[in-house]
N, C-alpha and C positions, 0 to 999 in steps of 0.2 A: 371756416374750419381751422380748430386750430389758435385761434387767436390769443386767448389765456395762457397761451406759454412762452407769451412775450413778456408776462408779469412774472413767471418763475423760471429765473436764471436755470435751473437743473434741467427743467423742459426745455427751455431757449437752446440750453446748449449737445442738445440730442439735435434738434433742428440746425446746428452749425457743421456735427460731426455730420449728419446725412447730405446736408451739400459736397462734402469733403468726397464722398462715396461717389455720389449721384451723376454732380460735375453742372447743377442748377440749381437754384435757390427753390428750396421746397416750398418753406413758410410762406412765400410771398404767393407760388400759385397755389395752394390752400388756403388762403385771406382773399386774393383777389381775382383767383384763375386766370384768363377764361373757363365757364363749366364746364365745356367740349373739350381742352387740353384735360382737368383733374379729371373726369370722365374717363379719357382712356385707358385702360389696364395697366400699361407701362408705369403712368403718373399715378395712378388712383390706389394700388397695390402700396407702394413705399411711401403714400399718405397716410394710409390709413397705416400702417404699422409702426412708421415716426409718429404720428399723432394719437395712437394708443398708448405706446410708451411715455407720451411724456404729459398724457393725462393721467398716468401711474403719480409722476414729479408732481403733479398741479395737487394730489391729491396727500402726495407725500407732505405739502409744506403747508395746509390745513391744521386746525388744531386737534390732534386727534388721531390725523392722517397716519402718523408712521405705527400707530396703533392698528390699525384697522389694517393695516399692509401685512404688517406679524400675523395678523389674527386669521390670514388669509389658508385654507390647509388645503385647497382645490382649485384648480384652475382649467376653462378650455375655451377656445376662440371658437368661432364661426368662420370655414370656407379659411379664407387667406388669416382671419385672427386666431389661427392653431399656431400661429409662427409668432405672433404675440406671447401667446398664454405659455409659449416653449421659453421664449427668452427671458419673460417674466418669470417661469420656475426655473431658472440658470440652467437650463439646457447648452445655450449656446449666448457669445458676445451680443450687445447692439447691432456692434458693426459685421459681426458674421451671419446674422438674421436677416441684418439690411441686405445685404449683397447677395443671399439668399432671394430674398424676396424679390429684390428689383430684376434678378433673372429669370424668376418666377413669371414675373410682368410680362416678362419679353417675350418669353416662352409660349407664352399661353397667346401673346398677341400673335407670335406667328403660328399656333398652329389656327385661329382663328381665321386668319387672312385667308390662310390656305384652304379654308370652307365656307360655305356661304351658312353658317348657322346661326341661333337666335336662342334668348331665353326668357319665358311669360310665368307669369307670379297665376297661378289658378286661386281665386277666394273663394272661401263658402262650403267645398267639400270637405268629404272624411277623403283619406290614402287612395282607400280601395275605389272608390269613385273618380279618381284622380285619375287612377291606371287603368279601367276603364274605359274613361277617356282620351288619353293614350294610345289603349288598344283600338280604338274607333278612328281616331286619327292616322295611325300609322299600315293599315289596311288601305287607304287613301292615298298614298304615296309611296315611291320608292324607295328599298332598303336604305339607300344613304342618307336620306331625307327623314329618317324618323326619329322619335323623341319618346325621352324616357323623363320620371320626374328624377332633379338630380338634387334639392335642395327638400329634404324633408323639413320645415320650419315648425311648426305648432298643428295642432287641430284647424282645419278650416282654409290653409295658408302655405300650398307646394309649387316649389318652382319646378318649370319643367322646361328641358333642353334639347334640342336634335337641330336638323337642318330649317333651314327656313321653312319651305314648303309644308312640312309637319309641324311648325310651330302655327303657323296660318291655319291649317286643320283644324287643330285644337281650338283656336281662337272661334273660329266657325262652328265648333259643333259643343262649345261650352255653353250656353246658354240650354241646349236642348237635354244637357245634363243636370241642367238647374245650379249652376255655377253663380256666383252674385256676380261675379264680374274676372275678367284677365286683365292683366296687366304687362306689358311689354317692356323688359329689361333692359335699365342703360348700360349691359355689356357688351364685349365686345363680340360674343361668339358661345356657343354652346360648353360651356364651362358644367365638369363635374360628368363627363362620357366621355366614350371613344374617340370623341372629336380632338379631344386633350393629350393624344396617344404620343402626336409629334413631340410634343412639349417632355415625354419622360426622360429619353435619353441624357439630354441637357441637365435636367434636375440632379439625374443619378450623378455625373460627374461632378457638380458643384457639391456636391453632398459627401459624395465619397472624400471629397478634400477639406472636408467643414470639418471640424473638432465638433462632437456633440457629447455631451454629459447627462449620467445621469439624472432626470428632474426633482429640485431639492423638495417637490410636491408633485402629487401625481396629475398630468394634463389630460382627460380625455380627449382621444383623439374623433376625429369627423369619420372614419371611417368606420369603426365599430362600433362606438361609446363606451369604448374601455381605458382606463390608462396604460401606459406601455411604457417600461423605464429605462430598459435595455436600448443605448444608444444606436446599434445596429439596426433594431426592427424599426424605430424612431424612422432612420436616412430610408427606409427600405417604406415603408409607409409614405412618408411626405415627396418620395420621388414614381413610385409607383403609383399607389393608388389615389393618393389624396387628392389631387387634380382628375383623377380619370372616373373616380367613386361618387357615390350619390353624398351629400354631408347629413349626417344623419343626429339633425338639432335635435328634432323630440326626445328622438331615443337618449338622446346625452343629458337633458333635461328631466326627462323623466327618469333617469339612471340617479338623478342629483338628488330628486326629491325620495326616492326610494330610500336610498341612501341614509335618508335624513337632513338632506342641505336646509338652514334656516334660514340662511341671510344672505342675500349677493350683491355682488357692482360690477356693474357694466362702465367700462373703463374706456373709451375711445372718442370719434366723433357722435354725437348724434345718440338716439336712446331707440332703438331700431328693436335690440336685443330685449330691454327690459320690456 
């Protein structure tokens, strides 16, 4: 992960400023890990956000590149890559995204700790099948224990979150919904619900002290799939809800195409997105 931005100095040196932040060498546990360390929320968060950004640089120093970057008039991440797609439309510095995010990490890892919850990739269904399933799962267990989907990705492909015991439900009564298959989530905890609730306080404060700007293009954000320009609704969205809300990929996708979107790039590790 990562690794092409030891061949462009402008990437490489995003990768030096976020040691500088961090207080560990990033590159090297995104090259070499261990997977268990990048894995965890803490480390995996201000990976992925170092390593989007400076696949921006990898892509800048292409022939072409700083064309296609002009030509760019929309932007919006996935889940943690809204802090991307924000810094990328000058919302906010590198370095004040960075420190964003890497609190982000920590946040979310202690509200995690602080519950035994889980989250499973369901394949194969439509939404309303999805919560269905859901609804049959969380009849089966205790109010703390239940799950909602928190990750609307595409037709066919929702993640869904809550306490363990509710995510084990689902796993057990996906098949009898004609599911192809679940999949069990290398995070660390029920991300995108109430389980996230701990995590807001902390947000709000690091935010309220963040400079954020207008975005010189508009980001769809994960929680509505609208853009939002107004810096206030902006700290007021990524500390409130953005962590606690479902991400709502189709709807942003499908907002794009409507639109009129022709042409896009997926800018980070890995091609997950396209």
């Amino acid at each position: 992960m990562g690794k092409e931005a030891l061949n462009v100095r402008a990437a490489a040196e995003l990768f030096d400023k976020a040691n500088d932040i961090l207080g560990y060498d990033l590159l090297n546990l995104c090259i070499d890990g261990p997977k268990e360390k990048l894995n965890s929320t803490v480390i995996s968060q201000p990976a992925i956000y170092v390593t989007s950004l400076a696949a921006v640089e990898v892509l800048r120093a292409r022939e072409e590149g700083q064309s296609v970057i002009n030509s760019v008039d929309v932007t919006c991440g996935l889940s943690l890559g809204e802090y991307t797609a924000l810094a990328f439309a000058g919302a906010f510095s590198f370095e004040d995204g960075l420190k964003l995010v890497k609190l982000r990490g920590e946040a979310m890892q202690d509200a995690s700790d602080a519950a035994n919850s889980a989250m499973v990739s369901v394949i194969g269904l439509d939404s309303e099948k999805v919560q269905q399933l859901c609804d049959a799962a969380n009849e089966d267990v205790d109010e703390k224990e239940r799950v909602q989907i928190a990750n609307f990705l595409c037709p066919g492909n929702y993640a869904v979150s809550g306490g363990v015991k509710g995510i084990e439900a689902v796993e057990a009564k996906a098949k009898s919904f004609k599911a192809r298959m679940t999949v069990r989530l290398a995070v660390a905890g029920a991300f995108h619900t109430s389980f996230m609730q701990p995590a807001v306080s902390r947000l709000e404060s690091a935010l309220a002290a963040t400079e954020i700007r207008s975005p010189r293009i508009p980001v769809i954000s994960n929680v509505d799939a609208q853009p939002h320009s107004d810096p206030d609704t902006i700290k007021k969205i990524l500390a409130q809800q953005q962590v606690t809300s479902p991400v709502q990929w189709e709807t942003t996708v499908t907002t794009l195409l409507g639109r009129g979107l022709e042409k896009s790039y997926e800018l980070g590790p890995g091609k997950v997105i396209a």
